[in-house]
C-alpha positions in Angstrom: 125.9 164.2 188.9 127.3 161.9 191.9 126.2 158.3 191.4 128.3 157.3 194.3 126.2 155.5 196.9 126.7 156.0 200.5 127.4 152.6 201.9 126.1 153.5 205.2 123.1 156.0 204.6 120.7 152.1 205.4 123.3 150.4 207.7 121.3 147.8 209.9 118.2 148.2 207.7 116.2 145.2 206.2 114.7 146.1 202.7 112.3 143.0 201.8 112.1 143.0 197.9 110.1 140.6 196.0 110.5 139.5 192.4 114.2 140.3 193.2 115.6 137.5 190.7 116.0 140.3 187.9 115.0 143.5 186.3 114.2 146.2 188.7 113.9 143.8 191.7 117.5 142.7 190.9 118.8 146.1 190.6 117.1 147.7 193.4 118.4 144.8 195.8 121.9 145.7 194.5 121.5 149.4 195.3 120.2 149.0 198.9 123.1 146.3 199.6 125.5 149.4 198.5 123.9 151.4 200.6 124.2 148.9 203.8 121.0 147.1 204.0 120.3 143.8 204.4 118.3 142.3 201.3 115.9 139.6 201.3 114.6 138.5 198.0 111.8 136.8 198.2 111.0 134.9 194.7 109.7 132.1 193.1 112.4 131.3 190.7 115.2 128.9 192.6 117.6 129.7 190.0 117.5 133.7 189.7 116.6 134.2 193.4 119.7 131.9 194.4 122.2 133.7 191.9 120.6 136.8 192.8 121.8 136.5 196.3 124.7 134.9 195.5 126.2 137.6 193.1 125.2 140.5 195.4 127.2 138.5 198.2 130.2 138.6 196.3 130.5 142.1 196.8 128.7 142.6 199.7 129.3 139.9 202.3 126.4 138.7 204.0 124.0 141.7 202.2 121.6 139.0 200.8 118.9 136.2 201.3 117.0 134.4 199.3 113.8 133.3 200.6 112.0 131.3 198.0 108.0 132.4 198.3 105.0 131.8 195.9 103.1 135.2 195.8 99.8 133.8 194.6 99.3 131.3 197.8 98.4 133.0 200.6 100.0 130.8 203.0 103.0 131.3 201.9 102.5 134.5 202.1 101.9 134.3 205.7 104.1 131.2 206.6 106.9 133.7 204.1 106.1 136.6 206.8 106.6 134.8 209.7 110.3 133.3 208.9 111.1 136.5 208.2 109.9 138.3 211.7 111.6 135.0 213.5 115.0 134.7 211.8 115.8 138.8 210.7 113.0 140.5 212.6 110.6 143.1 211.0 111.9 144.9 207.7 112.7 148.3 207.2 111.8 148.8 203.9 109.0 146.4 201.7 109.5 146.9 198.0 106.3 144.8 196.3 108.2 144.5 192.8 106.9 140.8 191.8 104.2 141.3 189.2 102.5 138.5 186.9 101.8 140.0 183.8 99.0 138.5 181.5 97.5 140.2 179.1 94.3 140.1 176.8 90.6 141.3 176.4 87.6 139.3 178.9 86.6 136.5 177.8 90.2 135.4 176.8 91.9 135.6 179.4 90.8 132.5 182.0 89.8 133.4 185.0 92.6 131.4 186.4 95.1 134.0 185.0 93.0 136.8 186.4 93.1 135.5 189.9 97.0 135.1 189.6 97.4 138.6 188.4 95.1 140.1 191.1 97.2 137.7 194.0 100.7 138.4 193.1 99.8 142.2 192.1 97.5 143.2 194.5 96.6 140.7 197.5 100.5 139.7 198.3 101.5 143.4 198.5 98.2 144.4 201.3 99.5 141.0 203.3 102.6 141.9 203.2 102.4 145.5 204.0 99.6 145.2 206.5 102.0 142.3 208.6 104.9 144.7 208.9 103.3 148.1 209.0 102.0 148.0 212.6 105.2 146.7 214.0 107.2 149.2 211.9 104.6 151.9 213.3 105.6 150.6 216.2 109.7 150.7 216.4 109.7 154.1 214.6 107.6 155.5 217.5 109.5 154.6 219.9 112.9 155.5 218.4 112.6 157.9 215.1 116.5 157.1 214.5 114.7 153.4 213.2 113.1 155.9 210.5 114.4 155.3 206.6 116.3 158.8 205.5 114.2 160.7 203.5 117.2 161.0 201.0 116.6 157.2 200.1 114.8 157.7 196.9 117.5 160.5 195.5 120.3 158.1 196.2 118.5 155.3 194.2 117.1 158.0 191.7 121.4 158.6 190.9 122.1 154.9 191.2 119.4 154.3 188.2 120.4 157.3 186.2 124.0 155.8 186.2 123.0 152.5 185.4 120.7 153.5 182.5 124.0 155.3 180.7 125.5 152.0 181.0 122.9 150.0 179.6 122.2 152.5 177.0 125.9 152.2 176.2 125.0 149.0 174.5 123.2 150.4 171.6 126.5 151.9 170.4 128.0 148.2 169.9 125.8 146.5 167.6 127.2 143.5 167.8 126.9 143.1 171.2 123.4 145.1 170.8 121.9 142.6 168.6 123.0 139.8 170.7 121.3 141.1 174.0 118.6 143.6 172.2 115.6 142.1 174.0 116.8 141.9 177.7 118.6 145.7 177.0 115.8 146.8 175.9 113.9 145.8 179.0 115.6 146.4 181.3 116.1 150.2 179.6 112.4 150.3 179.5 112.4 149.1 183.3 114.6 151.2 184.9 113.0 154.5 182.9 109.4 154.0 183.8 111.1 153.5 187.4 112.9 157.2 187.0 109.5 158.5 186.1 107.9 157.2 188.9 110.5 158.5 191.3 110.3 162.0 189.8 106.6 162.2 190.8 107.0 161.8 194.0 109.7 164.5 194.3 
């Protein structure tokens, strides 16, 4: 199989990711810089969005933003929309990665934690999406050249498959295994449930 990217197939495109700073965020940003695009990832950790954009610049030169965001406030949503429309214009490509993850039966979980699961996971992607989507309605209209190949999700479907033998690699060197066991492990996990989900849509 060919796990070479082309580095022009999203040349000029704007792919807003959010939860970027790592796992699948981090790794998708990476695959749509190789493929051209500009990346802005949105996230609520300083530190991982800041070296996220930072290490994807290193080998792709002006690929990557950070914007730092809070997903469960609703203004920032909106005030995080409207500094991207004014200072890259409106994305290409939205991929709602972010995700708070709490666990635990009713009654146990506070309702605090409910409301940030059901903001980050469910109200900041519908903000999001509805601010762009007319606009990108819009542009593609007008000019279908603007439109995202449809090739996209094969290209990152190879890019994943590649990095998952790499990762996987790690199990053969205990040592090193051992040492990084959790975060492999996750970010094995990660990358195959995002396989799967790319195969149903095929």
């Amino acid at each position: 199989m060919d796990t070479r990217i082309d580095g022009s197939i999203l040349s000029g495109k704007i792919v807003l990711l959010t939860g970027a700073g790592g796992g699948i965020g981090l790794e998708a940003a990476k695959a749509f810089a190789e493929m051209g695009a500009k990346v802005l990832i949105a996230e609520i950790d300083w530190e991982k969005g800041e070296k996220a954009a930072e290490d994807i610049t290193v080998k792709f030169p002006g690929a990557a933003f950070f914007l730092h965001t809070d997903l469960s406030d609703g203004t920032a949503v909106r005030k995080l929309c409207g500094d991207i429309l004014a200072r890259f214009g409106c994305p290409d490509i939205i991929f709602n990665n972010a995700a708070a993850v709490i666990t635990g039966k009713i009654g146990e979980v506070s309702i605090e934690d409910w409301d940030l699961c059901y903001a980050v996971n469910l109200k900041a992607p519908v903000m999001l999406t509805s601010y762009f989507l007319g606009m990108m309605k819009e542009r593609d209209s007008v000019n279908s050249r603007t439109s995202v190949p449809y090739n996209v999700l094969e290209k990152l479907q190879h890019y994943w498959e590649h990095q998952l033998k790499l990762l996987s690699g790690f199990e053969k060197d205990g040592q090193k295994f051992m040492e990084y066991s959790r975060e492999i492990r996750g970010w094995i996990d990660d990358i195959r449930t995002l396989l799967e989900t790319i195969d149903t849509r095929n």
